[in-house]
BATI-204314 format. One line per field, with one value per residue: residue number from 1; x, y, z of N, C-alpha, C in turn. Coordinates in Angstrom, 2 decimals, padded with zeros to 5 digits. Example, Ala and Ser with C-alpha at 12.3 -4.5 7.8 and 13.67 -1.06 7.14 Angstrom:
# BATI-204314
dopa <- [1,2]
npx <- [013.19,012.85]
npy <- [-005.69,-002.25]
npz <- [007.80,007.08]
capx <- [012.30,013.67]
capy <- [-004.50,-001.06]
capz <- [007.80,007.14]
cpx <- [013.20,012.90]
cpy <- [-003.30,000.03]
cpz <- [007.80,007.87]
END
This chain:
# BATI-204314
dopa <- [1,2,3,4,5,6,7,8,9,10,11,12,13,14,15,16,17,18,19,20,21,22,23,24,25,26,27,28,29,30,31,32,33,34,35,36,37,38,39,40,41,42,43,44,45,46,47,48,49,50,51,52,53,54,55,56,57,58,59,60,61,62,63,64,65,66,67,68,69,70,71,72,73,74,75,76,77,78,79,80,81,82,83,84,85,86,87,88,89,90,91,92,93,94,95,96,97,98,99,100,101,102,103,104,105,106,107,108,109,110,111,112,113,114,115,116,117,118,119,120,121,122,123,124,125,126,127,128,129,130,131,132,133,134,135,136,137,138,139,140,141,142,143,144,145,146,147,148,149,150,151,152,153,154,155,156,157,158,159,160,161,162,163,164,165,166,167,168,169,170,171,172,173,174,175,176,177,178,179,180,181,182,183,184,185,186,187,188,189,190,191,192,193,194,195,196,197,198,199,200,201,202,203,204,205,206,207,208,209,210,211,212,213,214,215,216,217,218,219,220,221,222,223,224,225,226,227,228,229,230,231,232,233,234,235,236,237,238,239,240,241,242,243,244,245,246,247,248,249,250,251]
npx <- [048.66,045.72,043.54,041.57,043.09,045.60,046.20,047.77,047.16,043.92,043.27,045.06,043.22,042.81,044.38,044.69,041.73,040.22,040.95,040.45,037.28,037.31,037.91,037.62,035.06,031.72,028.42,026.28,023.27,021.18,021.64,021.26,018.37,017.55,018.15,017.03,014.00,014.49,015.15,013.36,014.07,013.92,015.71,019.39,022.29,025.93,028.54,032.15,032.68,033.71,034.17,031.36,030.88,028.92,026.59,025.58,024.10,022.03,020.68,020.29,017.98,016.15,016.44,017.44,021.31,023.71,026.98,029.57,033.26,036.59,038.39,039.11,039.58,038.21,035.27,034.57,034.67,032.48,030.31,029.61,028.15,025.72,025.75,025.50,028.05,029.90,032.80,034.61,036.03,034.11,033.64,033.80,032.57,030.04,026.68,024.80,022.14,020.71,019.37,018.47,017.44,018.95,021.68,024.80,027.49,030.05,032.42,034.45,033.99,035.79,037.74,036.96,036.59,035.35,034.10,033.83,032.39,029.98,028.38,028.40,026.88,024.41,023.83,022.45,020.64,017.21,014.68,014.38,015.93,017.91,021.40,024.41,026.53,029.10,030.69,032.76,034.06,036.39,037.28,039.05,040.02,042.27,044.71,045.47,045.09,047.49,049.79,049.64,050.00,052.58,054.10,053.69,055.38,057.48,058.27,056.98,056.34,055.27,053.08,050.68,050.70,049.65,047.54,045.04,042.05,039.21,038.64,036.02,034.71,036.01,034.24,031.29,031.17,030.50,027.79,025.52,025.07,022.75,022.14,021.35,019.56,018.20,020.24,021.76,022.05,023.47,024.36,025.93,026.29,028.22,030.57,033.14,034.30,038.58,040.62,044.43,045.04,043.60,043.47,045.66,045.39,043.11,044.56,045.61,045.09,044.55,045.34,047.69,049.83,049.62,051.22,053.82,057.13,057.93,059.16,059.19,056.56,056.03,057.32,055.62,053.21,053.91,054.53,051.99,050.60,051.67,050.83,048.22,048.05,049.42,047.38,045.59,044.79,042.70,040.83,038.87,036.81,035.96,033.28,031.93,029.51,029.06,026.84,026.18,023.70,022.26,019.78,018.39,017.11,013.74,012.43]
npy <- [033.11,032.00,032.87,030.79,028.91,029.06,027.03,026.97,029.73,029.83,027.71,028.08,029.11,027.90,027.50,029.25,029.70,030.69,033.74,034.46,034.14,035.76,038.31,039.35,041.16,040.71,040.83,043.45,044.20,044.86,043.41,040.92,040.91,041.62,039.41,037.63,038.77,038.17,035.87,034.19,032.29,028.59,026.95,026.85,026.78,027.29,028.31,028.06,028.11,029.12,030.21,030.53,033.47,034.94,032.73,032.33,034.26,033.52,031.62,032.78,034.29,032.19,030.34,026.97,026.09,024.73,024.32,024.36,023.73,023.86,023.55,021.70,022.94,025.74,024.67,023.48,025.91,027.44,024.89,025.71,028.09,027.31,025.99,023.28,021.34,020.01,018.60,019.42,020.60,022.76,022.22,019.52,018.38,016.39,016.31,014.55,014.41,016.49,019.75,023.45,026.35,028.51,029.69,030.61,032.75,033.82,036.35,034.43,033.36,033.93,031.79,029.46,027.60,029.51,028.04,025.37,025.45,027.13,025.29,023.30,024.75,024.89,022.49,021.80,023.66,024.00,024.86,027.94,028.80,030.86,031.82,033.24,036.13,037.49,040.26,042.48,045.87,047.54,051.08,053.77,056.59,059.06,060.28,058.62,056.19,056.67,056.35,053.87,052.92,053.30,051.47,048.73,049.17,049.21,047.68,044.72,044.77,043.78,042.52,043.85,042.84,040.26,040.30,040.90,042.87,041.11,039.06,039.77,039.57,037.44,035.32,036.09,035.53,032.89,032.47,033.66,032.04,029.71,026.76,029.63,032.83,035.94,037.61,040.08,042.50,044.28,047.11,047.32,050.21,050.75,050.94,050.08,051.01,050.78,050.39,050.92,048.53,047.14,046.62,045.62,043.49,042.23,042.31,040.29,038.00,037.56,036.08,036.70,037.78,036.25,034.17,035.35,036.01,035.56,038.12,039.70,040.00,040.58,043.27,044.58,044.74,046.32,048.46,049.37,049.25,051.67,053.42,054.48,055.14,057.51,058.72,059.79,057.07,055.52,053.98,054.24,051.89,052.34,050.30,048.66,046.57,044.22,042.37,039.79,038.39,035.67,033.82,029.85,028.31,027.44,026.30]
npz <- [002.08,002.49,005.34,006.14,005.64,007.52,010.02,012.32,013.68,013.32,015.13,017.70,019.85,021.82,023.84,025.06,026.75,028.88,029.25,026.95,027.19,029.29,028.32,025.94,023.30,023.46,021.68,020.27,021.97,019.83,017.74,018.30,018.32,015.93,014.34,015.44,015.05,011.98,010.96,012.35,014.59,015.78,016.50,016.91,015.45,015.92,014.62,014.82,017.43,019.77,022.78,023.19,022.80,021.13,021.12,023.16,023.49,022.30,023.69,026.18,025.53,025.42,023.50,021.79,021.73,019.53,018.96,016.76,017.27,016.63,019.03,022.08,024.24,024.43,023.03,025.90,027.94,026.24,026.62,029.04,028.96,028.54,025.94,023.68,022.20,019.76,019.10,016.27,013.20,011.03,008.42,008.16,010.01,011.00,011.03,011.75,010.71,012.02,011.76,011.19,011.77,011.95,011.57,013.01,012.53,014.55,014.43,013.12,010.80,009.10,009.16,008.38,005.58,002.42,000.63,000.88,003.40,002.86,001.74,003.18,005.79,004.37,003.76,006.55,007.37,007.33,004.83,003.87,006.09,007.33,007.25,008.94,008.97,010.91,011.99,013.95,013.30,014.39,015.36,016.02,018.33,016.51,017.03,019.87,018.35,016.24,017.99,019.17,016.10,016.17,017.58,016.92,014.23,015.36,016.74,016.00,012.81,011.37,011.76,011.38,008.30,008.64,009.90,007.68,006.65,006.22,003.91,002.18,-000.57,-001.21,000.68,-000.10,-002.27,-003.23,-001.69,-003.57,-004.95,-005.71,-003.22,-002.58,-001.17,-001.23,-000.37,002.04,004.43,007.70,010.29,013.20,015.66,018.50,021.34,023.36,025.99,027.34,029.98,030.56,031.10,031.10,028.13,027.12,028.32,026.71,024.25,024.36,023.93,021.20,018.29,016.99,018.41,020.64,019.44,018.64,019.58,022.59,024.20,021.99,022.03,024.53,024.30,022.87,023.93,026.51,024.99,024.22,026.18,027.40,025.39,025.95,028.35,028.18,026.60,028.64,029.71,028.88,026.72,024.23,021.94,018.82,017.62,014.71,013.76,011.93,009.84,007.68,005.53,004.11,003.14,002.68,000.21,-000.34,-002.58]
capx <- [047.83,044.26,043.28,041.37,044.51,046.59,045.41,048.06,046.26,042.64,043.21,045.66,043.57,042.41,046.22,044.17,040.29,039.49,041.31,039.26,036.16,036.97,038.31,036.78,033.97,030.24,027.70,025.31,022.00,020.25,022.23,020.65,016.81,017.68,018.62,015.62,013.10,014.79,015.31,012.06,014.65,013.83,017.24,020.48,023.55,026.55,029.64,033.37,031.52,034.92,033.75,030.20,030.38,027.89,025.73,025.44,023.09,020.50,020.68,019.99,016.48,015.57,016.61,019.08,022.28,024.44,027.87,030.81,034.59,037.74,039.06,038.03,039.23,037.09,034.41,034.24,034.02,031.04,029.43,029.72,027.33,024.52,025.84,025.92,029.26,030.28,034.39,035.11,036.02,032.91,033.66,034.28,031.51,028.74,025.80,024.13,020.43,019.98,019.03,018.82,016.76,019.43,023.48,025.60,029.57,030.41,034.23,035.10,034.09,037.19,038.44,036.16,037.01,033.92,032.97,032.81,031.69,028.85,027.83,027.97,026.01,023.09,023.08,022.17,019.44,015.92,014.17,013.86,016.60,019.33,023.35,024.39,027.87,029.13,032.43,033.37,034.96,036.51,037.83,039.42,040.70,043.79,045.99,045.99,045.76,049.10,050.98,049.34,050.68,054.26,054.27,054.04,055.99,058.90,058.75,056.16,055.90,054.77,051.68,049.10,050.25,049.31,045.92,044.53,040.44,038.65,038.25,034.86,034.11,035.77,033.19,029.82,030.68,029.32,026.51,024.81,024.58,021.61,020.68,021.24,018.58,017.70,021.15,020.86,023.11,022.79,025.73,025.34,027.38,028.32,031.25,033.62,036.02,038.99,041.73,045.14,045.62,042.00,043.71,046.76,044.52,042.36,045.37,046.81,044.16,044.73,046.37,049.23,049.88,050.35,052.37,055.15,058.36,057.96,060.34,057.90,055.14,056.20,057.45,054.03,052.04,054.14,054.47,050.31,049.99,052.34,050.24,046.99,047.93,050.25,046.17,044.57,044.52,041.49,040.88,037.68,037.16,034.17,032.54,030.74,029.51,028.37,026.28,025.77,022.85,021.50,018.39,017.86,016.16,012.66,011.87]
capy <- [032.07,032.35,033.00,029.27,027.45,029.00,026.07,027.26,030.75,029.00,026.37,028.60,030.16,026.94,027.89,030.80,030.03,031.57,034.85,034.73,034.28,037.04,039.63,039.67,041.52,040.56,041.34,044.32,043.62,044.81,042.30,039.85,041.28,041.62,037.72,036.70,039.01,038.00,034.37,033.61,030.66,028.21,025.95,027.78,026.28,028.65,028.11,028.41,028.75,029.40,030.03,030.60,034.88,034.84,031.82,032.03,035.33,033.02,030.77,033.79,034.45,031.21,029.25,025.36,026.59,023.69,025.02,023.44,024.58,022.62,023.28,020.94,023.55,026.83,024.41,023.39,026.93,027.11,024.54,026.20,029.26,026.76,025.25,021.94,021.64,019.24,019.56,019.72,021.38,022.77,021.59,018.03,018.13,014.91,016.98,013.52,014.46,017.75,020.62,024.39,027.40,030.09,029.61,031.63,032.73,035.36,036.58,033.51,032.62,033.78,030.38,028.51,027.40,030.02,027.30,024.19,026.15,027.36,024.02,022.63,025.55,025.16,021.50,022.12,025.02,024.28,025.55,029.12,029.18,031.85,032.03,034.90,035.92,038.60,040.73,043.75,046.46,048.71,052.13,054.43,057.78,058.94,060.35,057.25,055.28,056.73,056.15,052.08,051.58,053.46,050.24,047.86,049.72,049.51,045.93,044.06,045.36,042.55,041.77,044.41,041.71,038.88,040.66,042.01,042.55,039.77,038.54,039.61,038.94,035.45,035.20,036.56,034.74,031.30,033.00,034.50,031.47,028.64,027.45,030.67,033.51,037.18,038.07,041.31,043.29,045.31,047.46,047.96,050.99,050.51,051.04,049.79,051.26,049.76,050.77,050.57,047.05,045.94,046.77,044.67,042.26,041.72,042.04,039.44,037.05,037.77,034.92,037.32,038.33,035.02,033.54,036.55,035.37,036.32,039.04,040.85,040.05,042.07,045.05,045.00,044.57,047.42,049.48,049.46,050.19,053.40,054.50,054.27,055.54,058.60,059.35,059.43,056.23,055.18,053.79,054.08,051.14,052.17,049.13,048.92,045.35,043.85,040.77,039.33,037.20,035.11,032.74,028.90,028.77,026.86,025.63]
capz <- [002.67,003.06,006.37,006.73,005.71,008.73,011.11,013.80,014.22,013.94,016.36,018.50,020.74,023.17,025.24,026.55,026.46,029.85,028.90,025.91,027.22,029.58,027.71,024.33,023.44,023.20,020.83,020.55,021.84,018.77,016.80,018.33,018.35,014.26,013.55,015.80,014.07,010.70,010.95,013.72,014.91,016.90,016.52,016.40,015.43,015.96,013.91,015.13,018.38,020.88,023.97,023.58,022.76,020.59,020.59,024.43,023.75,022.00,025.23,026.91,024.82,025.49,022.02,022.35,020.19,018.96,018.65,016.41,017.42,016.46,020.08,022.83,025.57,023.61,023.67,027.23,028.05,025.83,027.48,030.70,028.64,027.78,024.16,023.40,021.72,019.01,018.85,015.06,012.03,010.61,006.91,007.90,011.16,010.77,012.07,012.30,010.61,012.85,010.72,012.07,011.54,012.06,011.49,012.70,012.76,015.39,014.29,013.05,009.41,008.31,009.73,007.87,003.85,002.35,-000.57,001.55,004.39,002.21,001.21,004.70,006.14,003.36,004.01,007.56,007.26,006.80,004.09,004.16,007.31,007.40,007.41,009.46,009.07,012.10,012.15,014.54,012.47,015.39,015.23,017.65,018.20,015.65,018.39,019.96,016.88,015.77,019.07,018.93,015.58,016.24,018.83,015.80,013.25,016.04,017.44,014.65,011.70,010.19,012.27,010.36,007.55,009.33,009.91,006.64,006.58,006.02,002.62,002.19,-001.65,-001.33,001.29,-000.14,-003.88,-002.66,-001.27,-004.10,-005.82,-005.56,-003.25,-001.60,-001.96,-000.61,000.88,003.26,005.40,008.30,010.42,014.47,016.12,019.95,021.98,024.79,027.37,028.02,031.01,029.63,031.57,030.32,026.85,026.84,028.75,025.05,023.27,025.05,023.13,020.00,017.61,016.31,019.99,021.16,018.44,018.60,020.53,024.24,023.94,021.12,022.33,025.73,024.21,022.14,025.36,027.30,024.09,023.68,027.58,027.88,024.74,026.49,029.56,027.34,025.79,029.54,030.75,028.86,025.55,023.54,020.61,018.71,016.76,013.95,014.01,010.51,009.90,006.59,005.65,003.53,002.89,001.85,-000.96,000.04,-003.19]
cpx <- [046.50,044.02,042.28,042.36,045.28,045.90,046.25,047.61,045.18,042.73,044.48,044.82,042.79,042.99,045.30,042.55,039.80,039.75,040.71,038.13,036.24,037.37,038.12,035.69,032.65,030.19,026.61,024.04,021.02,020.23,021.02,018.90,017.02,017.51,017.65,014.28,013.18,014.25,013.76,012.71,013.82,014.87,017.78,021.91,025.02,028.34,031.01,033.11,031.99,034.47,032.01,029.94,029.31,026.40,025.17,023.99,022.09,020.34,019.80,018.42,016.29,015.87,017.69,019.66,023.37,025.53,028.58,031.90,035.34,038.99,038.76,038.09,038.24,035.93,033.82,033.79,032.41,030.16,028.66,028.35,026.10,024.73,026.15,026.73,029.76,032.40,034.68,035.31,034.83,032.77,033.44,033.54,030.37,027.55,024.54,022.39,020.11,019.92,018.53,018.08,017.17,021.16,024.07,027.25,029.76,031.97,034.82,034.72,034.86,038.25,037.93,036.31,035.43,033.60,032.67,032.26,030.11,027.58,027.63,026.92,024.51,022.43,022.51,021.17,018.29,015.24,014.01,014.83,017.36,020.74,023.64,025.87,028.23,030.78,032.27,034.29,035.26,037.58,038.60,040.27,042.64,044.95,046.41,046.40,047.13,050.33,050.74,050.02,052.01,054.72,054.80,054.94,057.39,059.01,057.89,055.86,055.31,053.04,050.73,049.67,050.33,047.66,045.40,042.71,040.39,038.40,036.33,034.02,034.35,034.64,031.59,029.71,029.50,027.89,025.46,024.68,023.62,022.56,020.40,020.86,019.07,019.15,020.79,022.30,022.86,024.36,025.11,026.41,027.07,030.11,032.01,034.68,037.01,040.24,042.97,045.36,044.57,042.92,044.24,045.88,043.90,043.71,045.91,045.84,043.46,045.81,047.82,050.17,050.80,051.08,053.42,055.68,057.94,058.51,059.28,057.06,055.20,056.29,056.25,052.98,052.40,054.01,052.46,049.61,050.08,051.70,049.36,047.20,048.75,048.85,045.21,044.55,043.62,041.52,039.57,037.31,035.30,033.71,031.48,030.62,028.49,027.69,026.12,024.86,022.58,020.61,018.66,017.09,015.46,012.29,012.49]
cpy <- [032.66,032.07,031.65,028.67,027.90,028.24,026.74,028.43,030.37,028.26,027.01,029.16,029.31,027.33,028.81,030.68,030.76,032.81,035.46,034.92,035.75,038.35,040.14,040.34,040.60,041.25,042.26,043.56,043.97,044.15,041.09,040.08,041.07,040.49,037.23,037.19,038.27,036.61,033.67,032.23,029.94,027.01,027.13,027.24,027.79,028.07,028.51,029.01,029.90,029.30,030.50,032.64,034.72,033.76,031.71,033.67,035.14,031.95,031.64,034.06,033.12,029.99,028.21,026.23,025.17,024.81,023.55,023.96,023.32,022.36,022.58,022.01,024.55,025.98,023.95,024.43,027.29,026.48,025.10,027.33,028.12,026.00,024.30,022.06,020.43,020.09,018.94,020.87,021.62,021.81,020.43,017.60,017.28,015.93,015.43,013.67,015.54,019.04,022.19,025.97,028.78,029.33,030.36,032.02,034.22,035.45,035.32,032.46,032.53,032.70,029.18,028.71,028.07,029.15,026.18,024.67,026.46,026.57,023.56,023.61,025.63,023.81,020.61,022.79,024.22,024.95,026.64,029.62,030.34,031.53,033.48,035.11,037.28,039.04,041.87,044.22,047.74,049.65,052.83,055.97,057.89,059.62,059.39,055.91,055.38,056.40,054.12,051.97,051.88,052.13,048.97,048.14,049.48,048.11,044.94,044.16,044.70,041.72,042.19,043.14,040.62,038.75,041.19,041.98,041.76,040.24,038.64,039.00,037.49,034.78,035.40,036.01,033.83,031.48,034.00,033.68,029.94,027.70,028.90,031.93,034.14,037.27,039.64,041.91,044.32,045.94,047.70,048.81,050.75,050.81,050.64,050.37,050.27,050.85,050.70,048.57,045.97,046.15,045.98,043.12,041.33,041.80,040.70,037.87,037.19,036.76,035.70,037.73,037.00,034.00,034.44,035.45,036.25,037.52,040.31,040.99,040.99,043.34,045.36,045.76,045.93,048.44,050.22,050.10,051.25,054.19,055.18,055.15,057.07,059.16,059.02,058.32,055.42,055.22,053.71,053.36,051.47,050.98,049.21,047.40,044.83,042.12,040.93,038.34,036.63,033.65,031.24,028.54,027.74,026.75,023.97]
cpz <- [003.12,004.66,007.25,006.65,006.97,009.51,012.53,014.16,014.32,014.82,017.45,019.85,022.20,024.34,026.40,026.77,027.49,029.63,028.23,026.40,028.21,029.54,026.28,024.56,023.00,022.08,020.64,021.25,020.66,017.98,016.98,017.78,016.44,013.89,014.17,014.91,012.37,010.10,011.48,013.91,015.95,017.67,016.12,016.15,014.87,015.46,014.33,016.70,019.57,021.90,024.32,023.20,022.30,020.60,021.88,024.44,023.42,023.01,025.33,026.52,024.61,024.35,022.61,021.38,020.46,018.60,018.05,016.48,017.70,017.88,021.29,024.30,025.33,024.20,024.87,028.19,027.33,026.32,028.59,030.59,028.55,026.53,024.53,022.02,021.02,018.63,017.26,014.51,011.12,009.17,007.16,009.49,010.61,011.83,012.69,012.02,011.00,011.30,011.94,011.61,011.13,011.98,011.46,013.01,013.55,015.19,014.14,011.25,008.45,008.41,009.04,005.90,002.97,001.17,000.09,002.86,003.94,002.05,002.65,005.62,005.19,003.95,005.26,008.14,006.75,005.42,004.32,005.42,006.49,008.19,007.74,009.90,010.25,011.84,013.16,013.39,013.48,014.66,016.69,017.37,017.58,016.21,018.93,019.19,016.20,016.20,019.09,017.75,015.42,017.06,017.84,015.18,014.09,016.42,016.92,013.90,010.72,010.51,011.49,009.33,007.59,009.46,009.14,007.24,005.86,004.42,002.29,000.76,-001.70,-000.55,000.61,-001.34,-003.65,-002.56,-002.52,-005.08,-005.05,-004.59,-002.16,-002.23,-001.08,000.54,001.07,004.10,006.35,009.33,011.79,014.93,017.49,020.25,023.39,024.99,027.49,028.67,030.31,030.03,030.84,028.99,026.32,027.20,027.18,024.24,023.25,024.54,022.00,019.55,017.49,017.41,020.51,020.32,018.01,019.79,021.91,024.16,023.19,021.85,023.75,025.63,023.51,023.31,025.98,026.33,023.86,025.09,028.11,026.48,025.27,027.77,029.12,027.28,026.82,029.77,030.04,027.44,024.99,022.30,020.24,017.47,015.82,013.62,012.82,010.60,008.23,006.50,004.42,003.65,002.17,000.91,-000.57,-000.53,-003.45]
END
């Protein structure tokens, strides 16, 4: 199953939106400085929006961002950042005439169907706008990495295939054909700390996490905290945070 058709992991993670909003990570700040130089937005509509991570940092630099997210609690949090929040499914969202300079998906276009996604994101953009696709690709030390996935391998072994990497060619096909021009790519490196409790904390809002039986999902949680605290106490996730772009074609 492609990773848009699971609707109960896409639309799972309303249960927890405050958790989410405060235990996920943000987005570099250079990220952003990149998609404003790139784009020069002055509308932003922000795709799969959740609670505002991303789309709440072009608030922040002054831009409106229009968010669309198929959860009504996600988006209420959002609100709360500055977005005005339409609750749909992007594919099958009535933007109602508005049109948008900059579009973008922070960790979440893998939720979205990438051919009518494509099409609905083109026929939204301006002439000449940009589609700006975002992932985190974290790493982390392989001492601790080995003791995290003895955790799985012993009480989920099935989650890594629940989570493959994103489908990136089914993703970037669409995009390299009319009317979509001058795609682009750029990679940001950054890093966050986390405690072992902050650890489980973010785990603990994760789809695969919270759709394990209570039972798993505990020994996951304790299994991931006596690693962390086994390798110092202190966990280091380093990020390499990818955007993909491409252009409207403005003829």
């Amino acid at each position: 199953m492609a990773r848009h058709e699971n609707r109960q992991r896409a639309e799972s993670f309303g249960a927890w939106a405050a958790a989410y909003d405060q235990h996920r990570e943000s987005y570099p700040e250079p990220l952003i400085d990149y998609l404003l130089d790139l784009a020069q937005p002055e509308t932003v509509l922000d795709v799969g929006c959740g609670t505002g991570k991303l789309g709440a940092l072009f608030v922040q630099a002054g831009l409106p961002v229009t968010g669309v997210e198929p959860d009504a609690r996600m988006a209420e949090v959002a609100r709360s950042h500055g977005l005005e929040v339409d609750v749909a499914k992007f594919e099958q969202w009535d933007p109602a005439g508005r049109t948008f300079d900059l579009v973008v998906a922070g960790t979440s276009w893998h939720w979205v169907d990438p051919i009518a996604g494509a099409t609905a994101a083109a026929s939204v953009l301006r002439p000449g706008g940009r589609l700006a696709l975002v992932w985190h690709v974290p790493s982390r030390d392989e001492a601790v990495d080995a003791a995290i996935n003895a955790v799985y391998r012993l009480h989920s072994p099935e989650t890594e295939a629940l989570t493959p990497d994103t489908d990136l060619e089914a993703i970037i096909e669409p995009l390299l054909r009319a009317p979509w021009t001058n795609p682009d790519n750029a990679t940001f490196e950054w890093s966050r700390d986390f405690s072992a409790d902050a650890w489980v904390d973010y785990l603990s809002t994760q789809s695969t996490h919270r759709l394990m039986t209570d039972t798993t999902r505990q020994a996951v949680l304790d299994g991931n905290r006596q690693a962390v605290t086994d390798h110092g106490g202190n966990l280091t996730i380093n990020y390499s945070t990818v955007v993909l772009t491409a252009q409207r074609d403005s003829g």
